[in-house]
C-alpha positions in Angstrom: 8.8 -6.5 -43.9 6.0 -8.2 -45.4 7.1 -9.0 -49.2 6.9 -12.5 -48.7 3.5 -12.7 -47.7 2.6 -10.6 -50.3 4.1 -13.2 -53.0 2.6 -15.8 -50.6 -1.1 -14.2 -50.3 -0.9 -13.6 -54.2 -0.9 -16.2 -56.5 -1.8 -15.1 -59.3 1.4 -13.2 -59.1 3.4 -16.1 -61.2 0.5 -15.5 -64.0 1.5 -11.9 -65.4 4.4 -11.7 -68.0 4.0 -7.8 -67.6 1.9 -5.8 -65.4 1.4 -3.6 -62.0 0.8 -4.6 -58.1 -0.7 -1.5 -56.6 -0.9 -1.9 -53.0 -2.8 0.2 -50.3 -3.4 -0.2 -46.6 -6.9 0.6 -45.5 -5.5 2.6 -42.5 -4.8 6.3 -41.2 -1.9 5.5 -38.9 0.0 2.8 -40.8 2.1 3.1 -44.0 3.5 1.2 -46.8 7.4 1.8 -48.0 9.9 0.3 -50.2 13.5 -0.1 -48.3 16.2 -2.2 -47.5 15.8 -6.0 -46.5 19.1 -7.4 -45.4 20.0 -5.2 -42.7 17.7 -5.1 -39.3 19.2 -2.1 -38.7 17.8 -0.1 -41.5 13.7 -0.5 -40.1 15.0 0.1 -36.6 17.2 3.1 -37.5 14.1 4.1 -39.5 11.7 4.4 -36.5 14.3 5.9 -34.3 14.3 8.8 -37.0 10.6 9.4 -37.4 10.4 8.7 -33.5 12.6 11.9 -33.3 11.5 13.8 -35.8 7.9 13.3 -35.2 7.5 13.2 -32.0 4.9 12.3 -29.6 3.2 15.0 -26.9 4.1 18.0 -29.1 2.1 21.1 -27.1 0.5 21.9 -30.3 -1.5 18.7 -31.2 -5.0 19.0 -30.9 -6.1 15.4 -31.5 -5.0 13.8 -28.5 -8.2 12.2 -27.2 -6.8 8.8 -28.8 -3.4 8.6 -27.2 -0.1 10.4 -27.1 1.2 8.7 -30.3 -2.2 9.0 -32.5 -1.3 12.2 -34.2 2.4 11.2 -34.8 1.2 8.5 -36.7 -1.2 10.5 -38.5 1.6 12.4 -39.6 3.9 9.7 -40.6 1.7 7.6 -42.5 1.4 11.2 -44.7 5.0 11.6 -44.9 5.9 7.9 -46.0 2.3 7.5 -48.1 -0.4 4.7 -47.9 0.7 3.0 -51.5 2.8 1.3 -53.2 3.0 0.4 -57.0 5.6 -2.1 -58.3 6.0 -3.2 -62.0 5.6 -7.4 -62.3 7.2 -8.9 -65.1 7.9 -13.1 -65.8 5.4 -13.5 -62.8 8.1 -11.2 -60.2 7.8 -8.3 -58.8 10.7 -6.0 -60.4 11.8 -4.9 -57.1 16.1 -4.5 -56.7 17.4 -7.4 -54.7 18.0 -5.2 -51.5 14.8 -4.0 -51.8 11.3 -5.2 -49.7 8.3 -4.2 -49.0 7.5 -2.6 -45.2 4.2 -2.1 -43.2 5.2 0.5 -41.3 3.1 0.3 -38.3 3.2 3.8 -36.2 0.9 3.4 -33.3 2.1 2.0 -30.2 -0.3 -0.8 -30.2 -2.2 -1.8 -33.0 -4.5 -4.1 -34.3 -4.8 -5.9 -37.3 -4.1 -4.2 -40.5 -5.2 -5.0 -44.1 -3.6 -4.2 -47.2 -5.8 -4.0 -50.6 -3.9 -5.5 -53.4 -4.8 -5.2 -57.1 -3.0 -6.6 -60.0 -3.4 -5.6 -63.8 -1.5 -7.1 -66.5 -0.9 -10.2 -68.8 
């Protein structure tokens, strides 16, 4: 989960009485999500699902020349999506209180990835 860096990275955050955060990650086999942050559980019950139902060495993948799990995580960053947009008001994002912001990472092993933030408001 990476809401807090997000508030942390952000400072002009506290500025907005009323406005948008759009967020998008500058990658192909990552994603962004909105989910649960109390429970652990929840992000590792999340990958076991995708895990299963997308599923690495399917006989009908083509692009393959990156690594078993390449194409999986194609796939799942299209399923869960690459943004995020979350409404800001009294310099907070409006976000319920069991709710946080995920980098879903679905390669394997990955390098770094970067998230493009942009905030509109007043």
């Amino acid at each position: 989960m990476v809401t807090g860096e997000i508030i942390k990275d952000i400072p002009e955050l506290k500025q907005i009485k009323v406005g948008l955060l759009h967020l998008f990650i500058q990658h192909t086999s990552a994603s962004l999500a909105i989910n649960e942050n109390a429970d652990p559980d929840v992000r590792g019950d999340m990958e076991a699902y995708f895990n299963h139902a997308i599923a690495e060495n399917e006989p009908y993948y083509r692009h393959v020349l990156e690594g078993s799990d390449d194409m999986p995580a194609h796939i799942k960053a299209v399923v869960l999506g690459g943004d995020l947009t979350i409404p800001v008001s009294n310099g907070r994002l409006q976000m319920g209180i069991w709710q946080g912001v995920y980098l879903c990472e679905h390669r394997n092993s990955a390098g770094s990835r970067y998230i493009i933030a942009t905030l509109n408001g007043e």
